[in-house]
C-alpha positions in Angstrom: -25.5 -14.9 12.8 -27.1 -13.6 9.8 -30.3 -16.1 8.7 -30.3 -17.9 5.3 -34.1 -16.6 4.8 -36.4 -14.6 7.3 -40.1 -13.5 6.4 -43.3 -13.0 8.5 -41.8 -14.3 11.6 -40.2 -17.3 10.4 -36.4 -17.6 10.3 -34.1 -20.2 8.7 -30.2 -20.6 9.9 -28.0 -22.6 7.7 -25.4 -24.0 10.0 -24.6 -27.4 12.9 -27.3 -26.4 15.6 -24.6 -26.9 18.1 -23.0 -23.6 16.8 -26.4 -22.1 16.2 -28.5 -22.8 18.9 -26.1 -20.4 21.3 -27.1 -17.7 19.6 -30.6 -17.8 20.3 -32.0 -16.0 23.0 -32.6 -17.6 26.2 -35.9 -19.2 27.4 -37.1 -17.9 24.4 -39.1 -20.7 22.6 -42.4 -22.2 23.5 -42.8 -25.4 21.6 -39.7 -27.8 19.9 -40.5 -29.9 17.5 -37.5 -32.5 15.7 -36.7 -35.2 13.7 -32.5 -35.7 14.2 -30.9 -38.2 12.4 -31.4 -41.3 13.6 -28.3 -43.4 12.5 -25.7 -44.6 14.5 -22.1 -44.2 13.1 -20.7 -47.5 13.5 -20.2 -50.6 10.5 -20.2 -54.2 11.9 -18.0 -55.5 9.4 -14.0 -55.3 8.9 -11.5 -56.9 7.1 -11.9 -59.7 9.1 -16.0 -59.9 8.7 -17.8 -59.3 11.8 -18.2 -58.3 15.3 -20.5 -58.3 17.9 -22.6 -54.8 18.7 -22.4 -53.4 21.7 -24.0 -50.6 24.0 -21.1 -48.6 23.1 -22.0 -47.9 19.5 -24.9 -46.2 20.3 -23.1 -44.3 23.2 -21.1 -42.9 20.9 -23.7 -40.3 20.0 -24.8 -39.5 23.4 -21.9 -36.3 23.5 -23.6 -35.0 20.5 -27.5 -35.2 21.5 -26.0 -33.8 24.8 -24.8 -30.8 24.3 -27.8 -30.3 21.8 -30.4 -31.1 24.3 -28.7 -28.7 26.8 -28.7 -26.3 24.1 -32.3 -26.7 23.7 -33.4 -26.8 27.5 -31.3 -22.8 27.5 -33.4 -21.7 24.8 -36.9 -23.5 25.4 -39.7 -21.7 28.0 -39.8 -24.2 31.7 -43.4 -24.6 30.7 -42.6 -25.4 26.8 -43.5 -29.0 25.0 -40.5 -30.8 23.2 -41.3 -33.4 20.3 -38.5 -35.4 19.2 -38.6 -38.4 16.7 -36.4 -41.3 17.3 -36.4 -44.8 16.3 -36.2 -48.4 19.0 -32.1 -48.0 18.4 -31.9 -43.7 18.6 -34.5 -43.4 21.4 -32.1 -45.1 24.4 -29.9 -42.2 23.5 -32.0 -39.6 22.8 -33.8 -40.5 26.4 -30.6 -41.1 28.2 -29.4 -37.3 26.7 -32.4 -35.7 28.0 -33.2 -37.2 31.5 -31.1 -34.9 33.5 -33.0 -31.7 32.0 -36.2 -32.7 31.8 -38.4 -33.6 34.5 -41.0 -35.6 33.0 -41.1 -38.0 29.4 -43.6 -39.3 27.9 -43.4 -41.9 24.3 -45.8 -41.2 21.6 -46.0 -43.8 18.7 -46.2 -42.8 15.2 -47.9 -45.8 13.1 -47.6 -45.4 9.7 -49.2 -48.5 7.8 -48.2 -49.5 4.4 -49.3 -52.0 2.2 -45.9 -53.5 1.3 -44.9 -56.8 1.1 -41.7 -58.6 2.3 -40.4 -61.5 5.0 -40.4 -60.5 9.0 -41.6 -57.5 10.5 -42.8 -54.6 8.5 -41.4 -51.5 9.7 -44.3 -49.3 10.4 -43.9 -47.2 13.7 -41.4 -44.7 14.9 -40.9 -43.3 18.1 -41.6 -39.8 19.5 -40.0 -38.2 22.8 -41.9 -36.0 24.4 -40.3 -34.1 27.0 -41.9 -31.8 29.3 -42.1 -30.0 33.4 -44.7 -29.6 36.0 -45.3 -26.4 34.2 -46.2 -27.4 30.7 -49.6 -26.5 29.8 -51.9 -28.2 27.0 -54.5 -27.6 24.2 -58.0 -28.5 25.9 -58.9 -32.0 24.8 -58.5 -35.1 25.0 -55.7 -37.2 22.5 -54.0 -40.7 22.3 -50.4 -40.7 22.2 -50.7 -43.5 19.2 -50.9 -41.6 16.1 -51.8 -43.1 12.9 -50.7 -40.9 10.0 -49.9 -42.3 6.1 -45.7 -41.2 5.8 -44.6 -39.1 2.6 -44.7 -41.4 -0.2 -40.8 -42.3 -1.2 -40.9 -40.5 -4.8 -42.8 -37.4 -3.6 -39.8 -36.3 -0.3 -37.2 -33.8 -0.8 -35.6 -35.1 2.2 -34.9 -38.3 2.7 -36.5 -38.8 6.7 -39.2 -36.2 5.1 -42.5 -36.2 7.6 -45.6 -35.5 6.6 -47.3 -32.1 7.5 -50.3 -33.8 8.9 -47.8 -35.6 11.7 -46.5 -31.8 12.8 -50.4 -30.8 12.3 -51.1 -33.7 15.3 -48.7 -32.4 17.8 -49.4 -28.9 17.2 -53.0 -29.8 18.4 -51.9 -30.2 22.1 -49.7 -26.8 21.6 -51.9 -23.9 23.3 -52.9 -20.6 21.9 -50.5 -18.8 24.0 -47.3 -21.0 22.9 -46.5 -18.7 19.6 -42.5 -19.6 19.2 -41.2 -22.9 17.5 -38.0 -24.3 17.1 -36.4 -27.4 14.8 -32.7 -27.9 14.9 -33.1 -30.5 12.1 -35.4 -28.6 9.6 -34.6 -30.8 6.5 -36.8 -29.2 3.9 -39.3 -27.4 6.4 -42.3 -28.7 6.9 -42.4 -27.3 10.5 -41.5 -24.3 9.0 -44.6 -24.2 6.9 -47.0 -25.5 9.5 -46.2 -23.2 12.2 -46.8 -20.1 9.9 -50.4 -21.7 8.6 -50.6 -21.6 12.7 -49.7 -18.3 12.8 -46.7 -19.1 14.9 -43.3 -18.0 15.2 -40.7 -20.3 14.1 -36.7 -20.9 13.9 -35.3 -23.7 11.7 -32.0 -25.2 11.5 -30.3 -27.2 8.8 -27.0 -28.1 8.7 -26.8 -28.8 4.2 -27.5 -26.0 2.5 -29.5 -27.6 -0.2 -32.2 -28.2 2.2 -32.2 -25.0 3.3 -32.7 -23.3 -0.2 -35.8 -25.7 -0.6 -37.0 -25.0 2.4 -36.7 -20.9 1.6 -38.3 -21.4 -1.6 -41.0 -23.4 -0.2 -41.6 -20.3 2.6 -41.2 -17.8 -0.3 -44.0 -19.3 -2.4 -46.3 -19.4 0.3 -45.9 -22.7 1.8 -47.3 -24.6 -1.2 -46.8 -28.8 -0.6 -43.8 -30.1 -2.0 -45.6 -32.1 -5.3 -46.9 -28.7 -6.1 -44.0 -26.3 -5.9 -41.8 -25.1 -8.8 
């Protein structure tokens, strides 16, 4: 599969990472690192108004993340780290997916505080999967698994589920020296991208519309300027 934009180690694929991800060479990556889509394809309204939910709504994307997290177990190390965001309705899927082909979980909490205002709970946390084996190795140090980074303020994103650099910058902190190949199947505009080559790390994004591909690219091209600064 010929890449959308390759430089200095970093390669971009435009294309469903279920068609992409075969391609890749096996037990070749060190370190994943994701955010998939989190939404679950079902409406709870018809022409009659509405019915109840059930567990099968969200089991209807368990085929998908299946075959992508088997696809990602081929191509990732025994001893790599896997990061995947998720939210409380995507991670009973996501975790369900991967149990077979991981041996070991662990859930990291991403608190993002925000000064809005509003009736009920504030939305201010999202989930993170971690997946790992016996022979996963670590960064020296000591680190919480609640995180406390500021999101990507709504009129600065290119993407829409955009993540701030600084969230990638945290998990790359437990990623040792020798790790030195990334993946992200859902690259959006490629902040991973742009982190791991700051790292000095190899790196293999995936991105399903184009559009976010070509911002990605020029993002890479330019040197991996932040978003509010590029052309």
């Amino acid at each position: 599969m010929t890449p959308y934009f390759e430089q200095d180690g970093i390669v971009i694929y435009h294309g469903d990472c279920r068609e992409v991800l075969p391609t890749l060479t096996h037990q070749h990556v060190d370190v994943v690192i994701t955010d998939p889509p989190f939404s679950i394809p079902v409406k709870y309204h018809d022409a009659e108004g509405e019915y109840p939910r059930s567990w099968g709504d969200i089991c209807v994307m368990e085929p998908f993340f299946s075959s992508v997290f088997r696809e990602l177990q081929r191509v990732c190390k025994p001893r790599a780290q896997v990061y995947v965001c998720c939210d409380g309705q995507s991670y009973p899927v996501f975790f369900k997916a991967a149990l077979p082909m991981w041996s070991q979980s662990h859930l990291l909490i991403w608190y993002k505080p925000s000064g809005r205002r509003g009736r009920g709970w504030q939305h201010s946390h999202e989930e993170i999967l971690h997946l790992r084996n016996p022979q996963t190795e670590y960064a020296d140090g000591f680190r919480q698994d609640l995180i406390g980074i500021m999101p990507v303020r709504t009129l600065e994103r290119e993407h829409p589920a955009e993540k701030p650099g600084s969230l990638w910058e945290w998990l790359f902190e437990a990623v040792p020296a020798n790790y030195v190949r990334a993946c992200d199947p859902f690259m959006g505009s490629g902040e991973l991208l742009v982190v791991a080559r700051q790292r000095g790390i190899q790196a293999v994004g995936i991105e399903i519309e184009e559009r976010y591909c070509e911002i990605a690219a020029k993002r890479l091209a330019q040197g991996g300027l932040p978003l509010e600064m590029g052309a």
